[in-house]
C-alpha positions, -999 to 999 in steps of 0.1 A, spaced: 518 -374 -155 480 -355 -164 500 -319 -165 522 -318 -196 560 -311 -182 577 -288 -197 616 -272 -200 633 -287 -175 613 -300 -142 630 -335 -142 641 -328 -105 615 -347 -76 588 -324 -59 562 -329 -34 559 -368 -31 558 -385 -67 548 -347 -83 569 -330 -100 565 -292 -100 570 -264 -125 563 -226 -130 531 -205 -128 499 -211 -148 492 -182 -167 474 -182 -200 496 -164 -229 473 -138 -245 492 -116 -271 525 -112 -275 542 -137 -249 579 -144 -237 595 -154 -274 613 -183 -274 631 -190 -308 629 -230 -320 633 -246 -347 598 -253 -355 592 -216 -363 619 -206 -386 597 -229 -415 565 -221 -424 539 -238 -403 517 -260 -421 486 -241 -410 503 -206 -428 494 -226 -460 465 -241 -474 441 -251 -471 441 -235 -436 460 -201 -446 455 -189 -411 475 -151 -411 455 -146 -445 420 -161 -440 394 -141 -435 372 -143 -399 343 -135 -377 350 -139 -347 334 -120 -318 363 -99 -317 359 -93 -354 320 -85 -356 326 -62 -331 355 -42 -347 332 -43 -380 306 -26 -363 329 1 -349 338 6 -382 301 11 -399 295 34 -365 268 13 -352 286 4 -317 303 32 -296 326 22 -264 323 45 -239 359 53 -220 360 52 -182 387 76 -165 400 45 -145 396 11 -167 395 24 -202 375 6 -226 374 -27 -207 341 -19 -192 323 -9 -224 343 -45 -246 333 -69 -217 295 -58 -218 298 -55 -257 315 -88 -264 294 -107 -234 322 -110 -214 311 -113 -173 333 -95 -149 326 -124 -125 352 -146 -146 374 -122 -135 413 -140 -125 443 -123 -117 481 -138 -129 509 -117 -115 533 -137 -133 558 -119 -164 545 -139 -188 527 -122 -213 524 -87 -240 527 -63 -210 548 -78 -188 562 -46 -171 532 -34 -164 522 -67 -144 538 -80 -107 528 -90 -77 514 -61 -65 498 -53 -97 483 -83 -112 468 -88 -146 434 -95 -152 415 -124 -170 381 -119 -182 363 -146 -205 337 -164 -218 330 -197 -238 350 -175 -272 370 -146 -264 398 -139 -239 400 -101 -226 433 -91 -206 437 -57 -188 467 -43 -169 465 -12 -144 477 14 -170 483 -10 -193 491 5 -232 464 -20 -246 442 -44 -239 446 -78 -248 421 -106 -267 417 -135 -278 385 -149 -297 375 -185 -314 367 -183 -349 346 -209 -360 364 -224 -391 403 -211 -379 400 -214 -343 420 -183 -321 429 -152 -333 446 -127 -311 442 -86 -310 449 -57 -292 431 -23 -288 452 11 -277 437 21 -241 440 57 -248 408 76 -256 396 78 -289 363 83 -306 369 54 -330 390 27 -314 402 -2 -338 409 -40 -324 444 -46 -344 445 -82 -351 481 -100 -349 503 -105 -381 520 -141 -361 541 -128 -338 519 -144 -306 524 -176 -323 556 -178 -312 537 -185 -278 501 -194 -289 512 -225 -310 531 -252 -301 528 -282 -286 513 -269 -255 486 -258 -274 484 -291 -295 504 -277 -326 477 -255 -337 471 -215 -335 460 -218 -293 452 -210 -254 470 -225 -229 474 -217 -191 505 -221 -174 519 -226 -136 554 -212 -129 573 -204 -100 577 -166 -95 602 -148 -77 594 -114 -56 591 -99 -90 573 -123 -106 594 -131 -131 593 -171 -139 622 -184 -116 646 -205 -152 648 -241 -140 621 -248 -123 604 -263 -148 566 -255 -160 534 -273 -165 504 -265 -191 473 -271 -168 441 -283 -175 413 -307 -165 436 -337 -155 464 -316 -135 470 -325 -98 457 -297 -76 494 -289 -64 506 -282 -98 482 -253 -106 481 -216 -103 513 -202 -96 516 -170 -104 479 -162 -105 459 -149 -71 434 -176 -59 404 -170 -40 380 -195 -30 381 -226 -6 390 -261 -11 400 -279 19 431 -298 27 441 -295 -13 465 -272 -17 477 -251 -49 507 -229 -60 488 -197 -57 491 -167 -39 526 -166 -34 560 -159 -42 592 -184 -41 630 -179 -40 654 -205 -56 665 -224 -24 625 -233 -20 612 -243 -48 621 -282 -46 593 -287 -11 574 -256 -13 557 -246 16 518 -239 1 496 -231 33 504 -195 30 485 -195 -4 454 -217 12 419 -210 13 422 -172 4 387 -157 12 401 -122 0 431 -105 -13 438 -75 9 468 -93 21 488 -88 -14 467 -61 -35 445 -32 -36 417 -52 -51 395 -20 -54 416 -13 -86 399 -42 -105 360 -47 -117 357 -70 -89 379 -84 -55 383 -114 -69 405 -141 -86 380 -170 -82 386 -209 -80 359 -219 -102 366 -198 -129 401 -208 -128 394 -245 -134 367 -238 -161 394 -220 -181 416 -247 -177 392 -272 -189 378 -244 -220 418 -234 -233 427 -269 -239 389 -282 -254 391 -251 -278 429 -263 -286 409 -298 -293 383 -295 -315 408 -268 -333 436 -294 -337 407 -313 -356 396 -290 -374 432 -281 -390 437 -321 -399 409 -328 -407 412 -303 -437 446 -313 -441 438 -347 -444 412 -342 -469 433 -316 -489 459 -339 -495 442 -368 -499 420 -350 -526 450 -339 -545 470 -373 -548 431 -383 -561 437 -358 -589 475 -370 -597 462 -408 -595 429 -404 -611 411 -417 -583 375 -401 -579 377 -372 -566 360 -373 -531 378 -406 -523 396 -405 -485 427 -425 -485 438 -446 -458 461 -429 -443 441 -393 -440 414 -413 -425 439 -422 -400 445 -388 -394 411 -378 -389 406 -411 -371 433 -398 -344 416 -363 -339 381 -372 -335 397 -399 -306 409 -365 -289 380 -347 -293 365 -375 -274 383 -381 -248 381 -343 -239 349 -338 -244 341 -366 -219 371 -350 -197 389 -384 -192 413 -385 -166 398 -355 -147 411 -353 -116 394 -365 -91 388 -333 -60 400 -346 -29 376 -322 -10 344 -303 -22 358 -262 -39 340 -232 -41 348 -198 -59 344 -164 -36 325 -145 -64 289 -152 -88 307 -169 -113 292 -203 -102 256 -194 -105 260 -175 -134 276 -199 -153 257 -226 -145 224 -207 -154 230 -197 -189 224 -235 -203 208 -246 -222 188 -268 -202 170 -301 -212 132 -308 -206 140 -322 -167 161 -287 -160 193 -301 -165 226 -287 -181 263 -296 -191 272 -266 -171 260 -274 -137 289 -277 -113 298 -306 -87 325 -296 -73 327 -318 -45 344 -348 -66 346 -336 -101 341 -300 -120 310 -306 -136 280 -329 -123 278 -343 -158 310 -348 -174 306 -338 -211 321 -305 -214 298 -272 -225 316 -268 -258 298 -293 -273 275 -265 -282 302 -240 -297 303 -227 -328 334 -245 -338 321 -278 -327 294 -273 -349 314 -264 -371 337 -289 -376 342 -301 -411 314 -332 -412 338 -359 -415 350 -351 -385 319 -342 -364 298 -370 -376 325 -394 -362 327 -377 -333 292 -377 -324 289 -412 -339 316 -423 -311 304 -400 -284 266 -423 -288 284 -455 -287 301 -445 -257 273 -433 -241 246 -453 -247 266 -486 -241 255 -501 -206 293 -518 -205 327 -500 -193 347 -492 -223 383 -489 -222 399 -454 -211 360 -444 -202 361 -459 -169 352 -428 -149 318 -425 -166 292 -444 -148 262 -454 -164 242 -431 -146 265 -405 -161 266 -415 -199 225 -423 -190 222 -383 -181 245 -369 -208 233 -390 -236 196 -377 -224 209 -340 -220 226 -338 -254 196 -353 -275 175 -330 -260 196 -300 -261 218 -308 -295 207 -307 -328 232 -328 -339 225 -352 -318 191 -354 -322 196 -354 -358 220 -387 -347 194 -402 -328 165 -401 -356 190 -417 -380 194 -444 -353 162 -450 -354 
């Protein structure tokens, strides 16, 4: 299956899909479930990664700094709190704005149905508000240790602090749903009247390659999309969960029918917006999955160097195997292999679309990575936006260089190769041409080509 199946959804669904529980992305504190795998130190606790002691600079973190040094104030609005003032601070556009009303995260009393939580985002930090919620909720990519998660009290204050989290959203925020490393991940559930996640239904982390039906229960939907049909917009009882019944939640050009949308920055929970944060959470899970081996890999390759007198930059084998592994990742989402393919065009109900797709950067023919398709695919050239992060950039050079390396073969290959079978050559003809004239990595790739 695309979706990865989690806890239990082994019975049959809808055809040859299996189903699961809403998609909701896990910011702060989420439902703890006690495993093994988090009674030991985590390997990314210790070095080289040291990732509860490491210093960082995030958005989130600038930001707090300059609170601190008194060169940013947050103004407090009588009905949102500080989320106004953080989303315009940190760059944050209320037109990302989704709504989960699944109990699935810090606040979960505060959130139902009828009172939804909201999602705001942008290509490096995560912002959650609840209607008179105690805090608000974030999560932010770090270049070098990839997400770190942080609240801020929503009570008025003429110095308010972000509080960044000691490991207790890890229980959540890293596993393998977020591909063993400190992560995002969105979710699809089923809830009950109260939207609590109905035990035994089973659950799916979403993303790029998920089957329409499997996403967004538990979240409010609004946008159109055909004869596709989703899990959103509604609420399920035991004795249905096994054949849903999803026109109810179809096509949803408002949400008057379940909420009092004026209580949010904006009436909407849109489509669009919903699959790009599919497609960001995992990508950012990615490239920070490779991050974390690669300096692994090198770490302890460079110590047995020192116990076997080997020089002292020499890779061994089998960390160059690991690496090798990580980069292939990378890859594969970056190029969003086994995307699933839209069955009828989608549009979102809010500006997200053009705004999105106009802040680039565009090559010398006006083209960018983030221009939507949506009638087939997501994006109308299928390399995904976060090529031009700061952690991509970022990534330790072993690693980057092989990705780009990889990514050019790929590309600028006129034959089909294995698992890249989606990309046309019209496709890797465009992205190859976007990325060298957008990317200075690239470009720097291209003049040592030459």
């Amino acid at each position: 299956m695309s979706a990865q199946r989690q806890e239990g959804s082994d019975r049959p669904r809808i055809g040859n899909v299996k189903w699961s529980m809403t998609a909701t992305i896990w910011l702060g504190l989420g439902v703890v479930f006690l495993n093994t795998a988090t009674a030991q130190m985590a390997s990314y606790e210790r070095p080289p990664i040291d990732y509860l002691n490491a210093e960082v600079h995030d958005p989130v973190a600038r930001l707090n700094e300059k609170l601190k040094l008194g060169e940013v104030k947050l103004d407090y609005d009588s009905k949102h709190g500080f989320l106004p003032a953080i989303l315009k601070a940190l760059d944050v556009p209320e037109s990302s704005q989704t709504l989960v009303f699944s109990k699935t995260s810090l606040q979960l009393q505060k959130i139902s149905p009828r009172l939804p939580r909201a999602l705001y985002f942008n290509d490096e930090v995560y912002v959650g508000f609840c209607q008179r919620g105690d805090v608000l909720e974030f999560a932010a990519t770090d270049d070098w240790q990839g997400a770190t998660f942080y609240t801020l009290e929503q009570s008025m204050s003429e110095a308010p602090r972000f509080v960044r989290d000691q490991g207790s959203c890890l229980t959540c925020h890293a596993s393998a749903r977020t591909q063993n490393v400190p992560g995002y991940l969105i979710r699809s559930v089923f809830p009950n009247g109260a939207g609590h996640p109905i035990l035994g239904s089973g659950t799916f982390t979403t993303d790029h390659t998920s089957p329409f039906q499997e996403r967004w229960g538990g979240w409010y939907v609004t946008g159109e999309h055909g004869n596709m049909r989703h899990m959103g917009n509604q609420v399920f009882a035991k004795d249905n969960t096994s054949d849903p019944d999803l026109e109810p939640g179809a096509n949803a050009k408002s949400l008057d029918a379940w909420i009092k949308s004026d209580a949010y920055l904006t009436p909407h929970s849109d489509l669009v917006a919903l699959m790009v944060l599919e497609h960001q959470t995992q990508m950012h899970n990615a490239i920070a999955a490779a991050n974390y081996e690669t300096r692994q890999a090198l770490h302890q390759s460079f110590e047995m160097n020192e116990l076997l007198g080997r020089p002292a930059d020499m890779i061994s084998d089998s960390a160059q195997r690991r690496i090798d592994a990580v980069v292939e990742q990378v890859v594969r989402q970056l190029l969003f292999c086994g995307e699933y393919r839209l069955e009828n065009p989608v549009a979102g109900s809010s500006r997200f679309t053009e705004e999105f797709a106009g802040r680039g950067p565009f090559d010398s023919r006006g083209r960018s990575l983030r221009q939507f398709d949506l009638q087939t695919r997501m994006f109308r050239y299928p390399c995904s936006y976060l090529v031009y992060s700061g952690a991509f950039r970022n990534l330790p050079s072993q690693a980057k260089g092989a990705v780009i390396t990889k990514m050019t073969e790929i590309l600028s290959s006129p034959d089909t190769q294995p698992g890249f079978t989606h990309l046309s050559l019209a496709d890797k003809t465009a992205v190859l041409e976007i990325l060298r004239d957008t990317h200075p990595d690239f470009q720097q790739s291209t003049a040592a080509m030459q």
